[in-house]
C-alpha positions as CSV (number, residue, x, y, z in Angstrom):
1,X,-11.4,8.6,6.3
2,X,-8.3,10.8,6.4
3,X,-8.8,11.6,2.5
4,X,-13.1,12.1,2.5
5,X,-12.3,14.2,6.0
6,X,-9.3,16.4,4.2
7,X,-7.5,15.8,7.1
8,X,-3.9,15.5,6.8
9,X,-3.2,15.0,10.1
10,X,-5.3,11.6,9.8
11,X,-3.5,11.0,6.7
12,X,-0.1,11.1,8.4
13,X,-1.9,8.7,11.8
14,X,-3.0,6.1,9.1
15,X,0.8,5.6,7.3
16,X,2.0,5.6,11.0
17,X,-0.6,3.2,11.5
18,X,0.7,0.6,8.3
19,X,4.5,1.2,9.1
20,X,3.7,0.2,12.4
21,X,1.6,-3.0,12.2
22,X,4.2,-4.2,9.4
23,X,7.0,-3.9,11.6
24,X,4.9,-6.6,13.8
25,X,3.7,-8.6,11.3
26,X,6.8,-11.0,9.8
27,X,6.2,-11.3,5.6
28,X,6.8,-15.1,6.1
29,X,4.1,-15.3,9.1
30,X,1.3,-14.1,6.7
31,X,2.4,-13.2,3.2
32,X,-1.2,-12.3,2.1
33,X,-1.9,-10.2,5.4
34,X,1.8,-8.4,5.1
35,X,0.8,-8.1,1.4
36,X,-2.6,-6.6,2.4
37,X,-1.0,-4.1,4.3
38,X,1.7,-3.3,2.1
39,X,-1.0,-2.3,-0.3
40,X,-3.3,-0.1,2.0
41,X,0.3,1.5,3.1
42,X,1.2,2.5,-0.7
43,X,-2.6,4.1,-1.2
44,X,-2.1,6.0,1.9
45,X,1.3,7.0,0.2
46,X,-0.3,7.7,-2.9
47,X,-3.2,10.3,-1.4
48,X,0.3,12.0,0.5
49,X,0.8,12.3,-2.7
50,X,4.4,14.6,-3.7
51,X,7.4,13.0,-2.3
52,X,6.2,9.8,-1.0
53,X,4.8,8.9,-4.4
54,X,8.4,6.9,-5.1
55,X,7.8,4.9,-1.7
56,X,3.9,4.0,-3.1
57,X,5.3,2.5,-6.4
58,X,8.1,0.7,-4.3
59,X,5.5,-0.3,-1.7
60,X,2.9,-1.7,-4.1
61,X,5.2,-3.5,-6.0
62,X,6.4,-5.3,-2.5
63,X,2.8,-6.3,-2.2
64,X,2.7,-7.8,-6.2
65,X,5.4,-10.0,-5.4
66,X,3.2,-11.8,-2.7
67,X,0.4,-11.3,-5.0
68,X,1.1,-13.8,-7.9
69,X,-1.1,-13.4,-11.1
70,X,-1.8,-17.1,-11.4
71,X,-2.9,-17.5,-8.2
72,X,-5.0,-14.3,-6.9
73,X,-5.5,-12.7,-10.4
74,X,-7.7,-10.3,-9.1
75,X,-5.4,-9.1,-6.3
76,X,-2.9,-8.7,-8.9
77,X,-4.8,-6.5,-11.2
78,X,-5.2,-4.5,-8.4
79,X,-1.8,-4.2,-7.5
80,X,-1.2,-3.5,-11.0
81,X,-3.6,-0.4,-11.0
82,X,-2.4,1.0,-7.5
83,X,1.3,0.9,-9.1
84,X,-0.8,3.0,-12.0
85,X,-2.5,5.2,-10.2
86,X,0.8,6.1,-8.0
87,X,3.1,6.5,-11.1
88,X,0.3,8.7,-12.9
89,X,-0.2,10.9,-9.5
């Protein structure tokens, strides 16, 4: 919304947002929810864009490690491109 809206201030609510349901939501508890998060976390970190592109790569790569090739190959990929698309912003 924050990004079709142009509204940085909606930007800044949504990373609030992730940072703040991942410091409830334990990695062990739910590695695929914590992953899932992790991952909408670094795209709102990639549309920031500028200095919080380095926490986007570091974020979705968190998220790959719980995201196995083998067994969600699909998630994977798309860890794979959000790591892309942060390191080519």
């Amino acid at each position: 919304m924050a990004e079709r809206k142009g509204d940085p201030a909606l930007l800044d609510r949504a990373i609030e947002s992730y940072r703040g349901a991942l410091k409830e939501t334990a990695r062990s508890d739910d590695p695929a929810l914590w992953a899932t998060m992790m991952s909408n976390l670094g795209d709102a970190l990639t549309t920031k864009g500028g200095e919080y592109l380095e926490e986007a790569v570091t974020t979705h790569s968190a998220a790959l490690a719980e995201r196995p090739r083998y067994r969600v190959p699909l998630l994977w990929a798309a860890s794979q491109e959000n790591i892309g698309n942060a390191l080519h912003a």
